[in-house]
C-alpha positions in Angstrom: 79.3 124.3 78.3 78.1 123.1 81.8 74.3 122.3 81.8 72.3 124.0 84.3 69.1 123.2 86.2 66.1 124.7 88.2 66.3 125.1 92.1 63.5 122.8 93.1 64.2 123.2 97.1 62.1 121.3 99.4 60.5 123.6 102.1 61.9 122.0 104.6 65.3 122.2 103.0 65.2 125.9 103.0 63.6 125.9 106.7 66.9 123.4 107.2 69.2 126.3 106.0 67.3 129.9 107.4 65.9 128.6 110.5 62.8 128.3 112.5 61.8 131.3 114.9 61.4 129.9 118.5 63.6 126.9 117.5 67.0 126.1 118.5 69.6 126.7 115.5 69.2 123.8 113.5 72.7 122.1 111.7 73.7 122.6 108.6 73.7 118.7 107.1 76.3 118.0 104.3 76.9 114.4 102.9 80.4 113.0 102.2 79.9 110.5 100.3 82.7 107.8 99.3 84.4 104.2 98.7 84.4 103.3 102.4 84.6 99.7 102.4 86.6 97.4 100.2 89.7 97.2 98.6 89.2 100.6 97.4 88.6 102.5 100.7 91.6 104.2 101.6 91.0 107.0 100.1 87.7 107.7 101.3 88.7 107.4 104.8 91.7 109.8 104.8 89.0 112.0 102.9 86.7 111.7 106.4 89.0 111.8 108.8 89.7 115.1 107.1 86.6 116.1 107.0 86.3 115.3 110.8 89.3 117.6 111.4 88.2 120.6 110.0 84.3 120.3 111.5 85.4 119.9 115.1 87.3 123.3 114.2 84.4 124.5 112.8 82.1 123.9 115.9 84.3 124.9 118.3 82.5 128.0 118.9 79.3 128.3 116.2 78.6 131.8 117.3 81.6 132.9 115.6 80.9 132.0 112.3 76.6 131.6 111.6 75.6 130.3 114.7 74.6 126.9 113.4 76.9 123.8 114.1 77.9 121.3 110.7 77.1 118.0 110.8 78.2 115.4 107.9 76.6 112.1 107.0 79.5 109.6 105.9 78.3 106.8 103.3 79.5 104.0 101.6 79.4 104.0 97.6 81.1 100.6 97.6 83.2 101.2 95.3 80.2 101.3 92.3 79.2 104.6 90.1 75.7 103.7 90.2 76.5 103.9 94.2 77.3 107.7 94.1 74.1 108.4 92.6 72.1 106.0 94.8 73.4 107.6 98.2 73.3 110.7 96.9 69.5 110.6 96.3 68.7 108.8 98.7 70.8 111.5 101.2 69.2 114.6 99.8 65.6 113.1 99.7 65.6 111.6 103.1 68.2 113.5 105.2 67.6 116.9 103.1 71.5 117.6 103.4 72.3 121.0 101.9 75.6 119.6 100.0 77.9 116.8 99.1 81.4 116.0 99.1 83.2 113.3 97.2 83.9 112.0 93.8 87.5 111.4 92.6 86.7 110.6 89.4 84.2 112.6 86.4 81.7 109.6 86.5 81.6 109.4 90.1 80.9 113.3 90.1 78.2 112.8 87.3 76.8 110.5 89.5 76.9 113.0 92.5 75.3 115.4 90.3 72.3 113.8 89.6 71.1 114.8 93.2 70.4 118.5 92.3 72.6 119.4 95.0 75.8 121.6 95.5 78.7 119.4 95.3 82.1 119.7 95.9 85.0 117.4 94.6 88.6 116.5 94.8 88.5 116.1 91.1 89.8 118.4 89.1 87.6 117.7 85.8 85.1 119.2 84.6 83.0 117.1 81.9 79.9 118.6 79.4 77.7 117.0 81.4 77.9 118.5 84.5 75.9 121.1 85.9 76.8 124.4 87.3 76.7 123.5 90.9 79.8 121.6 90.7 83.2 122.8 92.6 86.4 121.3 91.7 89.0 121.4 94.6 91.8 119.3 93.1 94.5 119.5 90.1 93.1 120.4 87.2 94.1 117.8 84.0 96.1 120.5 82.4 97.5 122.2 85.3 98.7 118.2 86.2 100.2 118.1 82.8 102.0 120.8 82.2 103.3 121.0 85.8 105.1 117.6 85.4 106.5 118.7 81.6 108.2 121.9 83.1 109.5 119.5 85.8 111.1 117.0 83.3 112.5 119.5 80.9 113.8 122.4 83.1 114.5 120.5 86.3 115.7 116.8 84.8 116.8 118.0 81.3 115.0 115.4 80.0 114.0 116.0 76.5 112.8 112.3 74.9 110.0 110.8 76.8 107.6 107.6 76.4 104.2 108.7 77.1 101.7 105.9 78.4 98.0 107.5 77.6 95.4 106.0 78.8 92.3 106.8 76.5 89.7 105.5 78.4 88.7 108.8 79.9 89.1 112.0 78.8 90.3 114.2 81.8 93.5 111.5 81.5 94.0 112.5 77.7 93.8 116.2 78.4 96.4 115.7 80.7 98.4 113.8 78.5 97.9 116.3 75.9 98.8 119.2 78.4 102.2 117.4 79.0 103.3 117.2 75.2 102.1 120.7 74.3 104.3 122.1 77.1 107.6 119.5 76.0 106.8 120.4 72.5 107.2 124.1 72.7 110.9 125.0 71.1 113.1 126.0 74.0 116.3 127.2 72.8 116.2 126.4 69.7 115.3 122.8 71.0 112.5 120.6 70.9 111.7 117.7 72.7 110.5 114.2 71.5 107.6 112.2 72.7 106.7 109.0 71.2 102.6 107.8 72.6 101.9 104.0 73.6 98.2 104.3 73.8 95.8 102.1 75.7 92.2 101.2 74.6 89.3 99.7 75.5 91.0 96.6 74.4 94.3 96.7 75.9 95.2 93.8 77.9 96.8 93.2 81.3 100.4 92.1 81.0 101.3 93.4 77.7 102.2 97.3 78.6 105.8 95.9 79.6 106.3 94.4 76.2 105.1 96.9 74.2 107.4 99.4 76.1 110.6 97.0 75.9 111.7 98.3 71.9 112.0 101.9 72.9 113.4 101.5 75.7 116.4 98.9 74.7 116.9 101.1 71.8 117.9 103.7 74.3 116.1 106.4 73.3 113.3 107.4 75.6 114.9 109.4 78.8 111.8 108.7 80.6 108.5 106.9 81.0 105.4 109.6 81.2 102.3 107.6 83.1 99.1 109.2 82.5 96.5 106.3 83.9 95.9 104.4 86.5 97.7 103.9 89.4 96.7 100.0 89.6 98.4 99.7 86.1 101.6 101.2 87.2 102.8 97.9 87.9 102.4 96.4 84.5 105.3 98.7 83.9 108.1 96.0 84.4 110.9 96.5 85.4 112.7 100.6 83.9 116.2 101.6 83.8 114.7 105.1 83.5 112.8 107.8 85.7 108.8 107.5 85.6 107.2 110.3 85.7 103.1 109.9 87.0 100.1 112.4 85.9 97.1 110.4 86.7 95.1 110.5 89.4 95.9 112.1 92.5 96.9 109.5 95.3 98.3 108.9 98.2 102.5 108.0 98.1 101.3 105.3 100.3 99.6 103.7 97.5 101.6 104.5 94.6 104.6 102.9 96.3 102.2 99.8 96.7 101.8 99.7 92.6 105.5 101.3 92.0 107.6 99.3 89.4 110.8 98.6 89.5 112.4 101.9 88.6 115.2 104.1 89.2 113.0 106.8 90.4 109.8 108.2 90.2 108.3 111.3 90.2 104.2 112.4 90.6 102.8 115.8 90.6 100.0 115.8 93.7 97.5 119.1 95.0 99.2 118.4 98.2 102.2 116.3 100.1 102.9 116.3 103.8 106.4 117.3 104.0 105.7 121.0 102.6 106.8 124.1 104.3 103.8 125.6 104.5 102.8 126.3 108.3 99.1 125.6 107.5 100.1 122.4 105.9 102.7 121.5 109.1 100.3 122.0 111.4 97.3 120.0 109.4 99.6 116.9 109.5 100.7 117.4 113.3 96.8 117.2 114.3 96.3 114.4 111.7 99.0 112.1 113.0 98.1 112.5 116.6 94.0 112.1 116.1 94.7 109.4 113.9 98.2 107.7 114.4 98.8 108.0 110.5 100.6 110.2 107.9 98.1 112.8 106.3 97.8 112.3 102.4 96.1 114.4 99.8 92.6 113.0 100.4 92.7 113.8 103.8 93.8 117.7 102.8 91.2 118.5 100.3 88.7 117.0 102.0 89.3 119.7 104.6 90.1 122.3 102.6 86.3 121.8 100.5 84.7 121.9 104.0 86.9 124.9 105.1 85.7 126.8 102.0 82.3 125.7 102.8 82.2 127.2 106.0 83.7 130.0 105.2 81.3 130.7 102.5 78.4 130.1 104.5 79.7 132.4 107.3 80.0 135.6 104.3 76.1 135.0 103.1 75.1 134.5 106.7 72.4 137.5 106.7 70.4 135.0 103.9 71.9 131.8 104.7 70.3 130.1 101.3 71.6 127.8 98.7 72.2 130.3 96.3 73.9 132.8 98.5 76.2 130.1 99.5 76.9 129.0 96.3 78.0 132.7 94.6 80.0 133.4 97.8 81.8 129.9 97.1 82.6 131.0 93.3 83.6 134.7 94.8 86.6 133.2 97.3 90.0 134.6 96.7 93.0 133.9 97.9 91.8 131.6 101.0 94.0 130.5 103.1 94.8 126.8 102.4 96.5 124.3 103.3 99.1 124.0 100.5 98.7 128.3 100.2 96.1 130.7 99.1 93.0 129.1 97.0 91.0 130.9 95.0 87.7 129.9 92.2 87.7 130.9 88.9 84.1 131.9 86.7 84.5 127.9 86.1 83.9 127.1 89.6 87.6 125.6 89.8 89.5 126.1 92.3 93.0 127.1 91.5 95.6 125.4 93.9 99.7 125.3 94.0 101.1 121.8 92.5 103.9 119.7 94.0 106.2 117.6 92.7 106.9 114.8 94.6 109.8 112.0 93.9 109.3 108.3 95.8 112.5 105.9 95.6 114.4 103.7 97.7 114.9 107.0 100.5 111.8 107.6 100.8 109.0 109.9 99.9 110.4 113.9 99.3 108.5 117.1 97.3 111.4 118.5 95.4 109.3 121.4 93.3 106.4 123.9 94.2 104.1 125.5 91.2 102.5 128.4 92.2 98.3 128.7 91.2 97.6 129.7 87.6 
């Protein structure tokens, strides 16, 4: 059940969104909000130099879509949960910004949420305590899951994996559950085998590549299954077998910074830059020359949520309100994409094609497309 809550617009907000008589058209504000300074910040800055992208395309000519430029306030969460929900406050009780964009995690989005705005996220998981007015542009757990299973089984053969489950949050377990209900299914007349290291609360740092040294010696797990996070990757050691990454989605950039030593590895991603799709060909040729660097998946769903947006806006352009906007959002279908057509379930999640991606000594290559389901 999502919990729902009471409009409680500002005048001013809806004077922000239906205009003044007299008045010049007045922008549409929206708030991106992000880690943009830190350790931490990469992501957030691909994610706003995509937004940037896909507004200047936006404003090129405003009379073609409501006659109204966008305009997008960038700030800093520093990296901190509380800071989602203090920006975001702060952003739609000062500025009066009609929507946010951000969160790549379900606390950051709860955070977001708090704000009694529209928000749309690259995360793909929904929790019980978020509201209604929550759009989810990325992955979804399962879909993350049960992509990368049908990858291992019927493209590597595999059929005995070690599955690394991080229980600290549960959109990581329902992925991790995902992936073992779609090995586990009887194929054949054959069915796979997953054994589960589990990490707690109380797991500490260094002794993931110990626990995982009996298994593998013994020879019997074909692969190691990751489903946490990417800064743990390394504590992986040193594998003589394929890893196979369902956690959060990131940049290969920055899983090759945290990738152990390994054979191979393979992670399942909502988009990669070396796709034939012309959308997606295009994206990275404007990306790499505004910004002398490689597009990643942050950068492309960040333009996608503001692409949808727009385009949602344009279709209740006769009312231009909050809640025209936000039932023409739900009602897209099949919109072009980046990666291909997108579309939003009842849910409010956005179904997406999934890619499989493999990052080794060669280099960084998608070697599988899933369709949206």
């Amino acid at each position: 059940m999502t919990r729902q809550w009471r409009w409680s617009l500002a005048p001013c907000l809806l004077v922000l969104l239906s205009g003044c008589t007299g008045r010049a058209p007045a922008p549409i504000w929206i708030a991106h909000v992000a880690t943009l300074s830190g350790p931490d910040k990469e992501a957030g800055e691909a994610a706003a130099r995509g937004v940037r992208l896909a507004v200047e395309e936006i404003n090129k000519d405003p009379s073609s879509g409501v006659g109204r430029p966008f305009k997008v306030i960038h700030s800093d969460a520093r990296g901190k949960p509380e800071g989602f929900e203090a920006e975001a406050v702060r952003l739609a009780a000062i500025n009066r910004v009609a929507f946010l964009l951000g969160g790549n995690t379900p606390e950051e989005v709860e955070r977001l949420d708090r704000a009694h705005l529209p928000v749309l996220t690259p995360c793909g998981a929904r929790t019980r305590n978020l509201s209604d007015a929550v759009y989810f542009t990325g992955l979804s757990p399962a879909q993350r899951g049960k992509g990368l299973a049908r990858f291992a089984v019927q493209d590597l053969g595999l059929d005995n994996f070690l599955l690394v489950q991080d229980e600290r949050r549960t959109d990581l377990l329902e992925t991790a559950e995902a992936f073992m209900r779609e090995v586990l299914t009887k194929k054949d007349g054959k069915t796979a085998t997953v054994r589960v290291l589990r990490l707690d609360k109380d797991a500490k740092a260094g002794e993931l590549s110990q626990r995982l040294r009996e298994p593998l010696e013994k020879g019997t797990a074909k692969a190691v299954v990751f489903v946490g996070k990417v800064e743990e990757l390394r504590e992986l050691g040193i594998l003589s077998v394929p890893i196979l990454v369902a956690g959060d989605d990131v940049s290969a950039r920055v899983l090759q910074l945290n990738k152990p030593r390994s054979k191979e590895l393979y992670f399942i991603t909502a988009f990669a830059a070396d796709i034939d799709a012309p959308k997606a060909v295009e994206f990275a040729k404007r990306y790499k020359a505004a910004f002398s660097e490689d597009a990643d998946v942050h950068a492309a769903l960040a333009y996608d949520a503001m692409k949808l947006l727009h385009e949602a806006t344009v279709r209740s352009k006769d009312s231009l309100t909050l809640p025209g906007i936000r039932e023409e959002l739900v009602k897209l279908k099949d919109f072009p994409g980046l990666s291909g057509p997108l579309s939003f379930t009842a849910e409010r999640q956005l179904l997406r094609p999934a890619f499989v991606v493999r990052l080794d000594e060669a280099g960084v290559k998608t070697v599988k497309r899933y369709p949206a389901e």
